[in-house]
C-alpha positions as CSV (number, residue, x, y, z in Angstrom):
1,X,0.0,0.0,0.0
2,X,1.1,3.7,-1.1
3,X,0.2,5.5,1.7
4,X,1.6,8.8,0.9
5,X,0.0,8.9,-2.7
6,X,-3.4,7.7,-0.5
7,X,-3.4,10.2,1.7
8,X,-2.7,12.6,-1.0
9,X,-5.8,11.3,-2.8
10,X,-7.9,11.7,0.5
11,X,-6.6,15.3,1.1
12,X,-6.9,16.5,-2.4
13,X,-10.3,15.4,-2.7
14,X,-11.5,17.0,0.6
15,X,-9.6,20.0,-0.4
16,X,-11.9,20.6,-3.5
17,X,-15.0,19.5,-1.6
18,X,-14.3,22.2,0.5
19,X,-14.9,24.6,-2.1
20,X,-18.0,23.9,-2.5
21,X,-19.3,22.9,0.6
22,X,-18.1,26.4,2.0
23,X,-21.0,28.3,-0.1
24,X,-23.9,25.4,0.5
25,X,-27.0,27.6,2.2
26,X,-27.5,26.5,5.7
27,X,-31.1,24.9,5.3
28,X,-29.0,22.0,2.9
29,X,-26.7,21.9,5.8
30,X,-29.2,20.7,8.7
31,X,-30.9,19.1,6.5
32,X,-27.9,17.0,6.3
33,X,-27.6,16.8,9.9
34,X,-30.9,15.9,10.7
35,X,-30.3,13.1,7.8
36,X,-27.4,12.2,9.6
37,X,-29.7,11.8,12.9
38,X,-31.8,9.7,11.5
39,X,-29.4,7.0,9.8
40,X,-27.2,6.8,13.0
41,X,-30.5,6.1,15.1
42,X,-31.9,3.8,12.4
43,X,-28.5,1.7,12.5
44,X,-28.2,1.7,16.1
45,X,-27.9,-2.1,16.1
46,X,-25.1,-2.3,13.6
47,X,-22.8,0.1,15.3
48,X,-23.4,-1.9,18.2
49,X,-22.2,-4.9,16.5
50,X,-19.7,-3.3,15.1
51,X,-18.6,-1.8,18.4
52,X,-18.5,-5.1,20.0
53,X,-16.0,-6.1,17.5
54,X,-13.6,-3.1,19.1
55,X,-14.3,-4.1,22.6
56,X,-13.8,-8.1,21.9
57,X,-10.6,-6.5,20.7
58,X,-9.8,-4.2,23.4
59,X,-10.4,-6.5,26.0
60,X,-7.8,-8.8,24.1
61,X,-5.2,-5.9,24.3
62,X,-5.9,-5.5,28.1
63,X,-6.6,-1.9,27.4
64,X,-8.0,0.3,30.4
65,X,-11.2,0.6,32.1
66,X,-11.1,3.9,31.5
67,X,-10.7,3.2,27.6
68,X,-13.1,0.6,27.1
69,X,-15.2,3.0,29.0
70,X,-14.7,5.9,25.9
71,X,-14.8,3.2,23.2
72,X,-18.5,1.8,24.7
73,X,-21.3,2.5,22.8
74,X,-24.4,1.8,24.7
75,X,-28.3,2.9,23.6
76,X,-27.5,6.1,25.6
77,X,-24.6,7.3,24.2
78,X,-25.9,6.9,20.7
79,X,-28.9,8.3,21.5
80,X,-27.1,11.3,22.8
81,X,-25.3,11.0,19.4
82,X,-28.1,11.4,17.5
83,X,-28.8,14.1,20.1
84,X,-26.5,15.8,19.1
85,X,-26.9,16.0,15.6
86,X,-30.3,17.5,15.9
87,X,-29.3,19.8,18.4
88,X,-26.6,21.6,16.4
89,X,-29.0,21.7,13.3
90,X,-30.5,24.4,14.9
91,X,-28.0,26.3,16.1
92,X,-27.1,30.0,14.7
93,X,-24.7,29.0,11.1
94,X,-22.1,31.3,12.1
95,X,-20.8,31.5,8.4
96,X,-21.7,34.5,6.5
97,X,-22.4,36.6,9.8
98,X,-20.7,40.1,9.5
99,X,-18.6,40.4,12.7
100,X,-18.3,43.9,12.2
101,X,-18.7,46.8,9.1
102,X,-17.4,50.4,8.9
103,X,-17.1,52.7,5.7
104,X,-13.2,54.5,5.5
105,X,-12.7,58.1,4.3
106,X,-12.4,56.9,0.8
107,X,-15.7,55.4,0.9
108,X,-14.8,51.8,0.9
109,X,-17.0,49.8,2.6
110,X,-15.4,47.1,4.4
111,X,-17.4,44.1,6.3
112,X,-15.7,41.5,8.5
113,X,-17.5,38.4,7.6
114,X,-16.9,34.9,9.3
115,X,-16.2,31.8,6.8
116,X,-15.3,27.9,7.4
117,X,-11.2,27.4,7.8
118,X,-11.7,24.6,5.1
119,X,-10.1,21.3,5.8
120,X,-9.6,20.2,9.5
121,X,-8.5,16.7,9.9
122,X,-9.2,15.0,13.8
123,X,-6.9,12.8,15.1
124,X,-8.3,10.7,17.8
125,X,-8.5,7.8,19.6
126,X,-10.8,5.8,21.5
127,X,-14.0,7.6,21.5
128,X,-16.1,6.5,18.2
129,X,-19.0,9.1,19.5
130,X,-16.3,11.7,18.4
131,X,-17.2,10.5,14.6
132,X,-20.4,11.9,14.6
133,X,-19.0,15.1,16.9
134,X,-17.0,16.0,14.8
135,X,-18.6,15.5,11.3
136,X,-21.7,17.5,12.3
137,X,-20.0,20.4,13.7
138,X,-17.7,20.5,10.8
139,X,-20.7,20.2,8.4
140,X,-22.7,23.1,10.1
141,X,-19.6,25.3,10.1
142,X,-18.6,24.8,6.4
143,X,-15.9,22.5,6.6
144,X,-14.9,19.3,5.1
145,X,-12.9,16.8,7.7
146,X,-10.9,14.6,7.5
147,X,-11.4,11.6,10.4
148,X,-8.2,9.9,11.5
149,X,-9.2,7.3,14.5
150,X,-7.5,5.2,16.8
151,X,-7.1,1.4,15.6
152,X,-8.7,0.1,18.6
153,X,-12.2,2.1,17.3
154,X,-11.9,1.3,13.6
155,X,-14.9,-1.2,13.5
156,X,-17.4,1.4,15.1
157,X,-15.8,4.3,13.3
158,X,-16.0,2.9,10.3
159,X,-19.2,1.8,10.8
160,X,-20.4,5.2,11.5
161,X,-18.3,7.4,9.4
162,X,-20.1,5.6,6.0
163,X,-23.4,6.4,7.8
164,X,-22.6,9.5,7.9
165,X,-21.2,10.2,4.5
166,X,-24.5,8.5,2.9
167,X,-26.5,11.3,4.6
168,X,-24.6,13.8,3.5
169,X,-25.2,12.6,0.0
170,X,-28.7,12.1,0.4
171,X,-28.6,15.7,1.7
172,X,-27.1,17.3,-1.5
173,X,-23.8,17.5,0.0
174,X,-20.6,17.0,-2.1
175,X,-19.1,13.7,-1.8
176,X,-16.1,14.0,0.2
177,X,-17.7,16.1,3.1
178,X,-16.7,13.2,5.6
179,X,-14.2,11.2,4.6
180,X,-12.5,8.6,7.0
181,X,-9.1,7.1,6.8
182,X,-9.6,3.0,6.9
183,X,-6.1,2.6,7.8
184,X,-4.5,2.1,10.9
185,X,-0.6,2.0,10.7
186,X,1.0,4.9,11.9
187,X,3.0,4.5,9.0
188,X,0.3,7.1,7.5
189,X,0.3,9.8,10.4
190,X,3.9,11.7,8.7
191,X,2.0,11.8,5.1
192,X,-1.1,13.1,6.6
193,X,0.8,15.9,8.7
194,X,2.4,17.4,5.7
195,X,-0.3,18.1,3.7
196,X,-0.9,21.8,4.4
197,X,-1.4,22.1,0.4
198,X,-4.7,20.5,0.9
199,X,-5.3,20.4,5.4
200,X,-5.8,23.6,6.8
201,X,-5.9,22.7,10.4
202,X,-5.0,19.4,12.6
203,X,-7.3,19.1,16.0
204,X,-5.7,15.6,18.1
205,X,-7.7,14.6,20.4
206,X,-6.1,11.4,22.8
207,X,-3.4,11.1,24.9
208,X,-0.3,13.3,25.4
209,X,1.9,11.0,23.4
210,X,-0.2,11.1,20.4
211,X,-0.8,14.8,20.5
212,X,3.0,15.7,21.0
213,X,3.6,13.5,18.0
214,X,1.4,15.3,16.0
215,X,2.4,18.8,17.1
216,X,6.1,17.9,16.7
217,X,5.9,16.4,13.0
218,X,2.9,18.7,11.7
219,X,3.4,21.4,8.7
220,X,-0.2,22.3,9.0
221,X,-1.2,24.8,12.2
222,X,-2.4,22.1,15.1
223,X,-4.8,23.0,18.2
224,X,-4.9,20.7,20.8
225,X,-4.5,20.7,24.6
226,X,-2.0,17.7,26.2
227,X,-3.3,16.5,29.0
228,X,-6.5,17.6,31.7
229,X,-4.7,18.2,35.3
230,X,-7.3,19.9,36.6
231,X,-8.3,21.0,40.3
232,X,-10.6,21.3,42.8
233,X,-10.0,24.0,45.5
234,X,-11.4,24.2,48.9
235,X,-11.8,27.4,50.4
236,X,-11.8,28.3,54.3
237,X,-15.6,29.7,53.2
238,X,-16.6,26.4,51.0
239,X,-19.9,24.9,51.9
240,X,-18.4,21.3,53.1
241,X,-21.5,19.4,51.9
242,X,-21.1,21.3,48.5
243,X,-17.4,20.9,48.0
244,X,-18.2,17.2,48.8
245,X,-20.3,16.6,45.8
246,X,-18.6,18.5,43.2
247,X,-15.2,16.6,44.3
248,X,-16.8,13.0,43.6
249,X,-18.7,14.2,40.6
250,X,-15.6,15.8,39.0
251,X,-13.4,12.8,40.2
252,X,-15.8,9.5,39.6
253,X,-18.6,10.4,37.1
254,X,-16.2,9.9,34.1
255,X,-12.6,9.1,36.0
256,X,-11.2,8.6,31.9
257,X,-11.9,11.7,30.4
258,X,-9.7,14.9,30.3
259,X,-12.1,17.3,31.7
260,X,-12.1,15.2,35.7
261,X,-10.2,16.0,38.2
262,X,-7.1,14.8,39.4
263,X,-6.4,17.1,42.3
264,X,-8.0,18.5,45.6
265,X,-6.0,21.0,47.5
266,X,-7.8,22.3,50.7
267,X,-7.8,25.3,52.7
268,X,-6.1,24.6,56.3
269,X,-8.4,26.4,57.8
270,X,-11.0,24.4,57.0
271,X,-8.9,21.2,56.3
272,X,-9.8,19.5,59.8
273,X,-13.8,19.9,59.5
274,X,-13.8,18.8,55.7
275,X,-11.1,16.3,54.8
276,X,-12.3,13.0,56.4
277,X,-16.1,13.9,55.1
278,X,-14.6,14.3,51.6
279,X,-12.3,11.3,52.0
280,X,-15.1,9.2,53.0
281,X,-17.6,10.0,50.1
282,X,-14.7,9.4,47.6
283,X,-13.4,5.8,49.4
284,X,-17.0,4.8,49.0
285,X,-16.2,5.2,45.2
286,X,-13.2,3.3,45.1
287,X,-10.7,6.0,44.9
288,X,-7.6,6.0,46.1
289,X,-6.1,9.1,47.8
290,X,-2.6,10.4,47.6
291,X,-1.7,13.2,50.2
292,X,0.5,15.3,51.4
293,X,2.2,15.2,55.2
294,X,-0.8,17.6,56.6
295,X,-3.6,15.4,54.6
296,X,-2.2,12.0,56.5
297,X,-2.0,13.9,59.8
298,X,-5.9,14.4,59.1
299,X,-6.9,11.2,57.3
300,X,-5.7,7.9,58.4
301,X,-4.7,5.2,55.2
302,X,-4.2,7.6,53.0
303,X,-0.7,6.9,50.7
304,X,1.9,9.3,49.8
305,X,1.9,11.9,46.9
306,X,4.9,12.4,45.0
307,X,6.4,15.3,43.3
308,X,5.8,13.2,39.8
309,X,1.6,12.8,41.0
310,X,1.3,16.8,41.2
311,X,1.8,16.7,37.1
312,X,-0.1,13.4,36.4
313,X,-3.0,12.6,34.7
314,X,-4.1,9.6,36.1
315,X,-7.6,8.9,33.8
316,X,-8.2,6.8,36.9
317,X,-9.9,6.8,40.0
318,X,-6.9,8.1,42.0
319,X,-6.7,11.5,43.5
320,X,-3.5,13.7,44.7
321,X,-5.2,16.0,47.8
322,X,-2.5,18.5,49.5
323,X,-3.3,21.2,52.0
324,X,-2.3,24.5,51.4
325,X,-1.7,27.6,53.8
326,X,-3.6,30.0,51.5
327,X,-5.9,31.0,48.2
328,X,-2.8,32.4,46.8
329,X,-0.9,29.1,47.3
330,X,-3.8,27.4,45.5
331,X,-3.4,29.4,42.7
332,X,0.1,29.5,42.7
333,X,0.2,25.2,42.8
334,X,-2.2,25.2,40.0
335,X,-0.7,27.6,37.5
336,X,2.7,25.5,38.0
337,X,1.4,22.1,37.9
338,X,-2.3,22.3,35.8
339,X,-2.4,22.0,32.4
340,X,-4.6,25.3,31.7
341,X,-7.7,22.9,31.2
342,X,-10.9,23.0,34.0
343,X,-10.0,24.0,37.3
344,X,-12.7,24.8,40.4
345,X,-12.9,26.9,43.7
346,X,-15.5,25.9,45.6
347,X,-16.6,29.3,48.6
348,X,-18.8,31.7,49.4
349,X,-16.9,34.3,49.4
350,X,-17.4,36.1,46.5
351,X,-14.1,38.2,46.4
352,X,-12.2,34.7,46.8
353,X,-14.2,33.4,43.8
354,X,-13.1,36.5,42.0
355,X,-9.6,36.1,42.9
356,X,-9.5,33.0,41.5
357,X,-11.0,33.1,38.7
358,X,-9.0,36.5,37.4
359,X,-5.8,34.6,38.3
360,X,-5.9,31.3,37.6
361,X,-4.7,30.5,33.6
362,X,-6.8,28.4,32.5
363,X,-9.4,27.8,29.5
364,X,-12.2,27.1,31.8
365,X,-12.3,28.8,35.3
366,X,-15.2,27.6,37.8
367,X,-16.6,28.5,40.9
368,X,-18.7,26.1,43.1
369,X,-19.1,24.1,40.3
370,X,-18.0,21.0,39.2
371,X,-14.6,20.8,36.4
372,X,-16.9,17.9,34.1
373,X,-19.2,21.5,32.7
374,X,-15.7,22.4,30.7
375,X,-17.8,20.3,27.7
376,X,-19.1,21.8,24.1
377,X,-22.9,20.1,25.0
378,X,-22.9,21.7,28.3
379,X,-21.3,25.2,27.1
380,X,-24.3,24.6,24.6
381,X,-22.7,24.5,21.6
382,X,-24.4,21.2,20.8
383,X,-21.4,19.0,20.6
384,X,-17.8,20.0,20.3
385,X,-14.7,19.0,18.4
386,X,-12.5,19.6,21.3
387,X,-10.7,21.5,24.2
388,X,-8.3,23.7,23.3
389,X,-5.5,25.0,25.8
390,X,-4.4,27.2,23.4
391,X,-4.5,30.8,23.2
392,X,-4.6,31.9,19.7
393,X,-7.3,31.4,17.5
394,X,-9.7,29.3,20.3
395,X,-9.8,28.3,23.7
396,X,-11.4,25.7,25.7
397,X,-14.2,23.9,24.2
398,X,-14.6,24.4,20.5
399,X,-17.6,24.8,18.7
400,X,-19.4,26.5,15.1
401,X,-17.6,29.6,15.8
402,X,-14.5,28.0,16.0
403,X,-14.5,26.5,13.9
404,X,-14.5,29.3,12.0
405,X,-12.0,32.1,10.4
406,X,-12.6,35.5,8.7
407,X,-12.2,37.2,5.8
408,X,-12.3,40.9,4.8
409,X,-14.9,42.0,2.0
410,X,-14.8,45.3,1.3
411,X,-16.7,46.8,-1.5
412,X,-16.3,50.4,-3.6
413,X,-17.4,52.1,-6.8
414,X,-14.4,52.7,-8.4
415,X,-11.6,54.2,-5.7
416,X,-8.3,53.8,-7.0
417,X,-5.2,54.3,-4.6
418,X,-3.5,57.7,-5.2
């Protein structure tokens, strides 16, 4: 197999269906995605069965809990799929809308108008329900994607992405709209990344080694965010019963996804009342707790943290805890060991919740509520294609306006530049 001249194929194709899909009137556009709805939730049972065949295989490889957890695709989550679909259908098309307009001294009149970027390929793993995701927010927005998934998710993406390229053609859309690479050695990835002829943006989704592979050996401008260490802090003012619930929810709803948390640090003011409560509720969950000298003083049985646990992801229902002297020491722990992704202050004093949230860098900034909100569904952009921890171009969860750019249009009767 050629992969480079295949992945030229793929990427030359998409780049001239992006031409046309980039003027298609928004009403052909949902009625795509409502299409797209309707075929996903009509073959429910054979992405089942073709998700089984990833999980038979997964369970083979001795991959995580956590991963088998993203790869699973029960009647919910499809359902939410086709959710999905239908709910960005009728959000606001942002393409076409004039961002701003003004008229110059020479009479020009100049409008700022938002357009698609073009052609974004997603590089992801695990997750099939990102498929769908991130066709339908790519369709809505103008853009033509490429889908590069994991191989342990190749079945059910499969499965789904020629779904979703039928709608789309039922729909009046043009034929590469969705296209999905079949392949699975990594032999392809280098090809893929250099095509900035054709690709006019890379969004990797996954773990940190995949996405520093793809940052490191792209051509083509990448957003991405490595990893989700994100935090919980407990103020002296936190409502115990309150900071208790957010802290299991962020930690054990979804332990394997990058928006939960991985570490509580508490006021020592309050540290005494609130520790063993917390500690409790989140034993009774199965998670282990890693603490600090002052947490073990508090809370018997609890192991060691490390300096390597204060920069971990674990994707796992483990949890660093640490006590700190101050809100400034919070903020100070988690701008040097967070990863600029979801962090949390739970009080009720409002000018802590302000300092916190002015100071702390991060794409999502909370207060007394839980880190799992930092989500494109919840945000309500219907779905998203990802977090970004960037700071040009987007940040944090990225929907249709993202995943859009601008261009200037600006319109005379005749000036000529003296």
């Amino acid at each position: 197999m050629n992969y480079e001249k295949y992945i030229i194929s793929v990427a030359s194709r998409a780049r001239k269906a992006a031409l046309e899909l980039a003027v298609i009137s928004t009403a052909k556009k949902n009625k795509a995605l409502k299409q797209m709805a309707e075929d996903i939730s009509k073959n429910k049972k054979h992405i089942q069965r073709a998700n089984e065949k990833d999980l038979i295989s997964g369970r083979k490889k001795k991959l995580s809990e956590a991963l088998l957890d993203r790869l699973t695709l029960t009647d919910q989550r499809i359902n939410d799929m086709c959710d999905g679909l239908r709910q960005i259908a009728c959000l606001k098309d942002p393409v076409g809308q004039c961002i701003n307009q003004w008229k110059t001294p020479h009479g020009l009149l100049i409008q700022k108008v938002k357009v698609p970027i073009g052609v974004i390929a997603i590089i992801y793993e695990s997750r099939p329900n990102v498929t769908a995701d991130s066709s339908a927010l790519c369709v809505k927005s103008g853009n033509v994607v490429i889908l590069r998934g994991g191989s342990e998710a190749i079945h059910s993406n499969m499965m789904i992405a020629d779904i979703l390229s039928a709608s789309c053609k039922k729909a009046g859309l043009p034929t590469d709209t969705i296209q999905l690479i079949k392949y699975t050695d990594r032999a392809l990835m280098k090809p893929l990344l250099v095509q900035n002829e054709s690709i006019d943006l890379v969004i990797p989704r996954g773990g940190e080694g995949l996405i520093r592979f793809v940052t490191e050996n792209s051509t083509i401008p990448v957003i991405k965010h490595y990893n989700g260490i994100c935090h919980v802090y407990v103020d002296k003012n936190a409502d115990i019963t309150m900071a208790k619930n957010i802290i299991v929810n962020a930690k054990t709803q979804r332990p394997g996804v990058c928006n939960a948390i991985e570490t509580v640090l508490v006021h020592k003011d309050i540290a005494q009342k609130c520790l063993q409560v917390i500690a409790d509720a989140l034993r009774e969950k199965d998670v282990e707790i890693r603490g600090d000298m002052r947490v073990r003083k508090v809370v018997k049985g609890v192991k060691p943290v490390t300096a390597k646990d204060w920069d971990t992801e674990y994707l796992d229902l483990i949890l660093s805890v640490g006590i700190v002297n101050n809100i400034n020491d919070a903020i100070a722990h988690i701008n040097t060991h967070g990863s600029k992704h979801s962090d949390t202050i739970v009080t009720k004093n409002k000018k802590a919740a302000q300092e916190f949230l002015s100071k702390v860098d991060s794409s999502a900034v909370f207060h007394n509520a839980s880190t799992r909100f930092n989500d494109g569904g919840q945000f309500g952009f219907g779905a998203e294609i990802g977090i970004s921890t960037d700071k040009i171009h987007a940040r944090g969860p990225m929907g249709l306006n993202e995943l859009t750019t601008y261009k200037y249009l600006v319109m005379g009767n005749g000036q000529i530049r003296s």
